[in-house]
Structures are given as structure tokens and as C-alpha cells.
MIVO-223398 format. One record per atom (N, C-alpha, C): x, y, z; residue in three letters; residue number from 0. Coordinates in pm, whole numbers. Atoms other than C-alpha are relative to their C-alpha. Last residue first. Layout:
// residues N
REC    east   north      up  residu  num
REC       X       Y       Z     ALA  NUM
...
// end
This chain:
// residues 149
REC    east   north      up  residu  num
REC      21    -100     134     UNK  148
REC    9374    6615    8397     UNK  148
REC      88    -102     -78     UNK  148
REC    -148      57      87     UNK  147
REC    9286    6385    8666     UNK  147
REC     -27      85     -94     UNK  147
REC      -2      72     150     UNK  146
REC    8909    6500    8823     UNK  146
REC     227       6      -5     UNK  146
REC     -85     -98     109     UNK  145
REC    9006    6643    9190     UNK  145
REC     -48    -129    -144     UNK  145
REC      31      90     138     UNK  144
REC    8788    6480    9512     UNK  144
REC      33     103    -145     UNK  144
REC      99     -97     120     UNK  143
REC    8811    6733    9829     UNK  143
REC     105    -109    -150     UNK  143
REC     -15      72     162     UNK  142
REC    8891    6591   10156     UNK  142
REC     -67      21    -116     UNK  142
REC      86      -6      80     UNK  141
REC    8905    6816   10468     UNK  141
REC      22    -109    -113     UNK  141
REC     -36      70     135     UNK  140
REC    9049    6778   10796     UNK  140
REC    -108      35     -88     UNK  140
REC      48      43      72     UNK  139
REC    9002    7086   11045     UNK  139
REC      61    -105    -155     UNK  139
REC    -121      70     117     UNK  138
REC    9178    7130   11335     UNK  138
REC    -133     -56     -84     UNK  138
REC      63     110     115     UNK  137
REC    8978    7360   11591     UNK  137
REC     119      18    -151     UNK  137
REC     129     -16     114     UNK  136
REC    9046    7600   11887     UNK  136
REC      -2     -96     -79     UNK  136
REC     147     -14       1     UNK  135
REC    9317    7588   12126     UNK  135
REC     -64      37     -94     UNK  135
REC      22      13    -146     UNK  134
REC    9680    7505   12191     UNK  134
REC    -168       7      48     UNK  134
REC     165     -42       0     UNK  133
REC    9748    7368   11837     UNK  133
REC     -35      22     123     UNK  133
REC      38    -126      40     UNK  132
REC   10098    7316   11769     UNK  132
REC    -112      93      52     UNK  132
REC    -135     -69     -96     UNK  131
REC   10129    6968   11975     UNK  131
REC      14     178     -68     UNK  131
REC      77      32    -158     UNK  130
REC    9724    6891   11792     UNK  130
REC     155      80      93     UNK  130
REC     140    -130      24     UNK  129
REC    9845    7010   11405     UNK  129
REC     -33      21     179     UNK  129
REC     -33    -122      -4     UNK  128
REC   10174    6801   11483     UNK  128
REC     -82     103     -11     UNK  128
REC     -73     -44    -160     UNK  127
REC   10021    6532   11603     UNK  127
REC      43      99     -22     UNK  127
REC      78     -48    -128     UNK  126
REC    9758    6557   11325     UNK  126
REC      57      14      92     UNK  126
REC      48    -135       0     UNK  125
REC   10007    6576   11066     UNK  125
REC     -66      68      75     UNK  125
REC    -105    -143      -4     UNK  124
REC   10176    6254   11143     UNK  124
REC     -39     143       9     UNK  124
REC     -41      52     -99     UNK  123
REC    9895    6052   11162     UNK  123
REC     121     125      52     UNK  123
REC     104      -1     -60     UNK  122
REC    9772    6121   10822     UNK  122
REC      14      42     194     UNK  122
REC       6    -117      34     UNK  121
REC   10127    6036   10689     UNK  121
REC     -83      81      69     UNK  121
REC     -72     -53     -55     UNK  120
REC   10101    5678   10890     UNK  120
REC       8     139       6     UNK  120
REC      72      24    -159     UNK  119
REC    9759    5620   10828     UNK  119
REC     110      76      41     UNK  119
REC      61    -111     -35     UNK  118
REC    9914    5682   10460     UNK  118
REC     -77      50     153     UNK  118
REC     -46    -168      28     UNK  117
REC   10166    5432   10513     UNK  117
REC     -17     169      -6     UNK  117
REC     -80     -61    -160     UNK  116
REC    9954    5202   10693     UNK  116
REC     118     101     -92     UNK  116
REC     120     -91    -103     UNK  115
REC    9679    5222   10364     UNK  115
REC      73      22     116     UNK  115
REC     -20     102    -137     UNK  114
REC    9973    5137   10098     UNK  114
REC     -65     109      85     UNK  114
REC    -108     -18     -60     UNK  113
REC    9757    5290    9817     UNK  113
REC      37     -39      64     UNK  113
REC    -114      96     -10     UNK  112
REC    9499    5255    9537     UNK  112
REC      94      45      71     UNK  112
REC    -124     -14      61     UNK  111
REC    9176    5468    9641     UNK  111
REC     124    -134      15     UNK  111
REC    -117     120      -1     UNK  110
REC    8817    5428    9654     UNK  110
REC     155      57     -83     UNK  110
REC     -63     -81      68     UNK  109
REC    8596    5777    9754     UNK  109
REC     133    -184      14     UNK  109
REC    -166      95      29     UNK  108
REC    8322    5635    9853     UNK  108
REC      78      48     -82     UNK  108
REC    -139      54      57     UNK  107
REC    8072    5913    9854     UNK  107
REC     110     -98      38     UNK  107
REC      41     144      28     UNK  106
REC    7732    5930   10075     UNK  106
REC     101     -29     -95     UNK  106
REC       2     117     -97     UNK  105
REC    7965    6201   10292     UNK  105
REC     -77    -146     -43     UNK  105
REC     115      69      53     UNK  104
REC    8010    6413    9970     UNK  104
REC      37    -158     140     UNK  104
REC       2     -66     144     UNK  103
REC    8436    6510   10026     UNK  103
REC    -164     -92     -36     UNK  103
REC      14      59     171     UNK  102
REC    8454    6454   10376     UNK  102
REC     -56      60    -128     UNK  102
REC      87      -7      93     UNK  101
REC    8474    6707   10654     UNK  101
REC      -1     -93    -128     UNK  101
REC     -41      79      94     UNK  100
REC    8639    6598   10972     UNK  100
REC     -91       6     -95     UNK  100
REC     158     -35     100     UNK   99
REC    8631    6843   11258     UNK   99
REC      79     -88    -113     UNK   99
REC     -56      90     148     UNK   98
REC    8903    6813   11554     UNK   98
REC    -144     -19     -94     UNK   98
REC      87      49       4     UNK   97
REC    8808    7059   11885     UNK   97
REC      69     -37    -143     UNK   97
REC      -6     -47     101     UNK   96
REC    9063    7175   12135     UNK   96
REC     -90     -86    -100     UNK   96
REC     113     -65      55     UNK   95
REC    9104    7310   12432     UNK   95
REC     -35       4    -161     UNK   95
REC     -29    -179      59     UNK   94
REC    9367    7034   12536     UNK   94
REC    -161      54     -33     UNK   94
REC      35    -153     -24     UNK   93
REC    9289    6791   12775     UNK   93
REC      13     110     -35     UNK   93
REC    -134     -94     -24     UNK   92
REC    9535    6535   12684     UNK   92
REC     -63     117      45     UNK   92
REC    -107      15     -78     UNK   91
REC    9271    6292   12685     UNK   91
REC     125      59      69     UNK   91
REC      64      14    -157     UNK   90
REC    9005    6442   12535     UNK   90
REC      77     -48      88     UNK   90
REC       9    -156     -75     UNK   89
REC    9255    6531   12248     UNK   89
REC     -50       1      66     UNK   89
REC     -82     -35     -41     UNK   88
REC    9326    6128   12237     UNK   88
REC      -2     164      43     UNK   88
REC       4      74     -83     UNK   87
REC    8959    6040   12153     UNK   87
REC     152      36      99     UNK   87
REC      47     -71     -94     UNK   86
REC    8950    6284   11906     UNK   86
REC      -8     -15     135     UNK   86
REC     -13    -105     -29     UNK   85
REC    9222    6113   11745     UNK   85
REC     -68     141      99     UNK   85
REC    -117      41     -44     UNK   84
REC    9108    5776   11710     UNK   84
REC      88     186      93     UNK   84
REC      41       8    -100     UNK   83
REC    8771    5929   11576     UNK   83
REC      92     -57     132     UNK   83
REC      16     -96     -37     UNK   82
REC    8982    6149   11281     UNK   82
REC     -97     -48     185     UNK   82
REC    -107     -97    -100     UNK   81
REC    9183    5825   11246     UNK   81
REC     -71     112      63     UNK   81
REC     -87      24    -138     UNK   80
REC    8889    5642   11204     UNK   80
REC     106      55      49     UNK   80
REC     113      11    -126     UNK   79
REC    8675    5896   10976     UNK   79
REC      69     -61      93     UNK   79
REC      37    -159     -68     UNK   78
REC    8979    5968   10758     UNK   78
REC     -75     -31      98     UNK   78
REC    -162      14    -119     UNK   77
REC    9031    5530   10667     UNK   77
REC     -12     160     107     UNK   77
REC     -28      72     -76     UNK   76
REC    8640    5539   10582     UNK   76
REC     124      36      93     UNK   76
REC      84     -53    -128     UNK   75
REC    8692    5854   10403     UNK   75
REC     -32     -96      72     UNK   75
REC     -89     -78     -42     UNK   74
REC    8978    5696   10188     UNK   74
REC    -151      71     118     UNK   74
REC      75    -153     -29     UNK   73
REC    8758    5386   10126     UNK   73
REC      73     130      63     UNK   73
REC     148     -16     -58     UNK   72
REC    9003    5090   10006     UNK   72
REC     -46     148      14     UNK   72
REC     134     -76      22     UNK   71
REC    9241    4938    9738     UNK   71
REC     -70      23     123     UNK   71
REC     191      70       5     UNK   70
REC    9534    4776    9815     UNK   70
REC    -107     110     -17     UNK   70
REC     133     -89      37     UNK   69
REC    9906    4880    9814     UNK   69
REC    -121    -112      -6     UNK   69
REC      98     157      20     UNK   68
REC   10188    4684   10003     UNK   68
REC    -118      96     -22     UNK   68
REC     140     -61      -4     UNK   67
REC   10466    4967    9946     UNK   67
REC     -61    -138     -43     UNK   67
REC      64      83      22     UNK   66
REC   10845    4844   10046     UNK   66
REC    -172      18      50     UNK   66
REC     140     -16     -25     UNK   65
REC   11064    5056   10082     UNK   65
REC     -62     -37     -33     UNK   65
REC      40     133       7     UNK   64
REC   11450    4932   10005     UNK   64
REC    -184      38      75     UNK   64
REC      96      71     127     UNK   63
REC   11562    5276    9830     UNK   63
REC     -44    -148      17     UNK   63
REC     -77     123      52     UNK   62
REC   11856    5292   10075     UNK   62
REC    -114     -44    -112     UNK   62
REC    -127     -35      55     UNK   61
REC   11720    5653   10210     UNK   61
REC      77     -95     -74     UNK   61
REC       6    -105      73     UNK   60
REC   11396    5579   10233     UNK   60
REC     126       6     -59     UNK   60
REC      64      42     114     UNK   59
REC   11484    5239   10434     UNK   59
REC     -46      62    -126     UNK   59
REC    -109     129     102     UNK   58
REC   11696    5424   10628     UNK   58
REC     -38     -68     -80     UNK   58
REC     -85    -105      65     UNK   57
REC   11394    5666   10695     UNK   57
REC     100     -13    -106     UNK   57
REC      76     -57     167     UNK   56
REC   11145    5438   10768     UNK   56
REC     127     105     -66     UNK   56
REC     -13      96      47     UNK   55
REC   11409    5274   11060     UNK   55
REC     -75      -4    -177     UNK   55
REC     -95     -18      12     UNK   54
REC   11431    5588   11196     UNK   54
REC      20    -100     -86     UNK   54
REC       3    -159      52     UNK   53
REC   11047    5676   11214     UNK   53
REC     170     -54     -70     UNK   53
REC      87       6     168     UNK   52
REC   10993    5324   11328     UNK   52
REC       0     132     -69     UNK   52
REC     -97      83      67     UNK   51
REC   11290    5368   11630     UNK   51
REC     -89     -16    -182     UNK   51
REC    -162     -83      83     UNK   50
REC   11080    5724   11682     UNK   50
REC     103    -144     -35     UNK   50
REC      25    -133     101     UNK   49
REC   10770    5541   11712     UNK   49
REC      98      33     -33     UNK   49
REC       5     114      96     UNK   48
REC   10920    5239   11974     UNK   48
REC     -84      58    -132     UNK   48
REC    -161      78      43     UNK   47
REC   11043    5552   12164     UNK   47
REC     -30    -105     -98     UNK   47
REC     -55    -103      65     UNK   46
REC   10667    5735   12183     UNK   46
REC     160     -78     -43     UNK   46
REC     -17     -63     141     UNK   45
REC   10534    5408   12263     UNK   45
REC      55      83     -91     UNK   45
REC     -26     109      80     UNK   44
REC   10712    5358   12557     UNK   44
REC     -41      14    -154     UNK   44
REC    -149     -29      64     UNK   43
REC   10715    5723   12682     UNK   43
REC      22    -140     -82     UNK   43
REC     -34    -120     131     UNK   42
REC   10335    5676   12658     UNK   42
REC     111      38     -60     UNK   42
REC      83      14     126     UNK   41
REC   10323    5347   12870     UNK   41
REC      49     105    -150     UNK   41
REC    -108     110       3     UNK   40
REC   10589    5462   13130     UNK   40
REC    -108     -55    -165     UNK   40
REC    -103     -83      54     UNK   39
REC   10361    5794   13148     UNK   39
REC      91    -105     -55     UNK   39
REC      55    -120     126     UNK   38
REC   10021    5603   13181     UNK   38
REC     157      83     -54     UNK   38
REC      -4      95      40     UNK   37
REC   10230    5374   13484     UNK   37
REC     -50      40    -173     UNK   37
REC    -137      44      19     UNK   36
REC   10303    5675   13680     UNK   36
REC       9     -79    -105     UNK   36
REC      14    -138      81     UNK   35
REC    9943    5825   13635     UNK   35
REC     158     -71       8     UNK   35
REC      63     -19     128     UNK   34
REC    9805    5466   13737     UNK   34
REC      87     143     -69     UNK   34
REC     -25     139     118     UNK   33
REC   10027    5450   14014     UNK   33
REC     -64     -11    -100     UNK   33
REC    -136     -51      31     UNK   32
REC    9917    5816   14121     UNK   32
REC     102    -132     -28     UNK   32
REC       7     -82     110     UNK   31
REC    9557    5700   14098     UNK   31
REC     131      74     -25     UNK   31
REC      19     114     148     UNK   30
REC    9615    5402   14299     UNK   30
REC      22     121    -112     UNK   30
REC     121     -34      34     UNK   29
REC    9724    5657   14618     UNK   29
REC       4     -97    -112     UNK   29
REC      17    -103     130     UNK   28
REC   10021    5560   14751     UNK   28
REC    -123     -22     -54     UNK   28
REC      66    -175     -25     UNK   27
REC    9964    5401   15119     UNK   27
REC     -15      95    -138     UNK   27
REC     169      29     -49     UNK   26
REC   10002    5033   15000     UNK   26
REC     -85     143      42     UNK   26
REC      47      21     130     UNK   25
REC   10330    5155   14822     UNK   25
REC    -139     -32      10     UNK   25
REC      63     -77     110     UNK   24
REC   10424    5261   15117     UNK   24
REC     -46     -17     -78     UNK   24
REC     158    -109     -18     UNK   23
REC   10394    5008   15321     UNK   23
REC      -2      93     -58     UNK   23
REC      95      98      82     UNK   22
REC   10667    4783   15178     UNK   22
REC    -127     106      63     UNK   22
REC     119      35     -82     UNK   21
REC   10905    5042   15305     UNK   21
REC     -91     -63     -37     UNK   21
REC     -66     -72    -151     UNK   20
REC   11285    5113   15167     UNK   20
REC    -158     -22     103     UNK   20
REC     -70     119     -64     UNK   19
REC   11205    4773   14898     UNK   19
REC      39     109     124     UNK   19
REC      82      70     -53     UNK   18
REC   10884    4995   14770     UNK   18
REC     137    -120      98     UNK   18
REC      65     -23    -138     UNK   17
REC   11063    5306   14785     UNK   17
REC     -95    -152      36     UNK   17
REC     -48       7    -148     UNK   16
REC   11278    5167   14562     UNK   16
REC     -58      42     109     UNK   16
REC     -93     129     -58     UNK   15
REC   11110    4945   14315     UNK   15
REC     104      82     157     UNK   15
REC     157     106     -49     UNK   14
REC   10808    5272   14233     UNK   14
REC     104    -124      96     UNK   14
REC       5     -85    -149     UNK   13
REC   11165    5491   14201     UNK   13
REC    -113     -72      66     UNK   13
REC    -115      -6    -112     UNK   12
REC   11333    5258   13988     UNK   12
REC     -64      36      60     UNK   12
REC      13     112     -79     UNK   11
REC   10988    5199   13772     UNK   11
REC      98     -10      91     UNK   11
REC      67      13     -47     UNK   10
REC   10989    5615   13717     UNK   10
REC     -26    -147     130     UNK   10
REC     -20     -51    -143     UNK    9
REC   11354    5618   13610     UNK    9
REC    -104     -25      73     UNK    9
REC     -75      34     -81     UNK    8
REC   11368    5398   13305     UNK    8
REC      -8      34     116     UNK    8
REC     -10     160       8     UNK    7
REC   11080    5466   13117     UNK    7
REC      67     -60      84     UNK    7
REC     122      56     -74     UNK    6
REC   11065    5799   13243     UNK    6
REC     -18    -151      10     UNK    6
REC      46     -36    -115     UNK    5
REC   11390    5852   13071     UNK    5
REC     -95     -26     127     UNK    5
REC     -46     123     -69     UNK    4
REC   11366    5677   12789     UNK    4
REC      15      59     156     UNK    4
REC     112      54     -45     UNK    3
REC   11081    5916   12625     UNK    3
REC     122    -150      76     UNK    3
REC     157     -39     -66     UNK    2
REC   11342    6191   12619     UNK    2
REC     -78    -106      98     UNK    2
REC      31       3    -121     UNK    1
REC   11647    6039   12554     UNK    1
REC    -107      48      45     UNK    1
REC      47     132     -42     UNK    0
REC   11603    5962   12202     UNK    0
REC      -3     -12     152     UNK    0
// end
């Protein structure tokens, strides 16, 4: 948990003290290195308020109080936004790396019963770890439609 607190914490100290040891500096720092300060304080934020929802899914796993709000919708719908959510972030991080999203019959609706932020969540999960694994080349999702036996 110390990781993403870190930055969180230390970065805005160091922006607050050089700005109370010279009010001109901060007018001299480049914008784009306040922006790249402020992008990290961001990211470590999320990343921590993730891992408390990771910890907090867990205990709830573990105490059998989980609580699934299912609904019906388009599983390639939900695929297509994460997979464009996602690509959007590997341009960001600059990795060499390319995300492919094959649906199962692209004029198919494929309707399913499930809690949809749970699976977003699952979904979600796999790709960070496919993408922090993945130093270059291509992550392919697929979805492939099974008859029930």
C-alpha cells in the first residue's frame, strides 16, 4: 500500500516547498513538468482507491456478504468499451503494444444475465495484467458463443 501513497504524499510537499523557499520558482517550472507531477499524484490516487476496492471485495468474498446486482445486457457492447477504454490507455503509457478485440459474429448480440461492474471489473483485471506483462506486440480478446449442454 505504500507504493501509490508515496507520490501522493511527497510530490505536493515538494511543489509546497520550493514554492514557500521562492515564489518564483514555481513561475519558472516548466507547465509540462507540473502537469507530469500532477498525472502521477492522479494515477497513484487511483491506483490506492483500487487496491482499498480490491480489499474491501475480498472481505466481502471472504464473509459471504457480496452482493451481485445482475441485469441483462450486450456482452460485446460491454468488450468493445473496455477494449476502446483500454486502447486509449496503451497510447498513453507508450508501450509497443497493440489490443485487438474479436467478437463472436460482430452483427451478434450476444445478451447476457450478470452483475455488468463485476465483470467490467474481471475484464479489467486481465487486461492490466495482459498490458504490465506485455512489453510488446498484441493482446488479443476473443469471444466465442458455446451452446449449454
Amino acid at each position: 500500500m505504500r507504493n501509490p501513497i508515496q507520490p501522493i504524499l511527497g510530490l505536493p510537499e515538494l511543489l509546497r516547498t520550493k514554492e514557500i523557499e521562492n515564489i518564483k520558482l514555481i513561475r519558472e517550472i516548466d507547465i509540462e513538468k507540473i502537469e507530469n507531477i500532477l498525472d502521477i499524484i492522479i494515477r497513484n490516487s487511483k491506483r490506492l482507491m483500487q487496491l482499498e476496492e480490491d480489499i474491501l471485495d475480498v472481505t466481502r468474498i471472504e464473509s459471504g456478504t457480496v452482493i451481485l446486482n445482475k441485469g441483462k445486457f450486450n456482452l460485446n457492447e460491454m468488450i468493445s468499451e473496455i477494449s476502446r477504454e483500454y486502447e486509449q490507455k496503451i497510447i498513453r503509457n507508450k508501450k509497443n503494444l497493440k489490443l485487438f478485440y474479436e467478437p463472436h459474429n460482430n452483427d451478434e448480440i450476444i445478451i447476457v444475465e450478470a452483475d455488468r461492474n463485476r465483470l467490467i471489473q474481471v475484464v479489467s483485471n486481465l487486461l492490466n495484467n495482459a498490458i504490465k506483462f506485455t512489453n510488446e506486440g498484441s493482446i488479443t480478446m476473443i469471444i466465442e458463443k458455446k451452446k449449454r449442454q
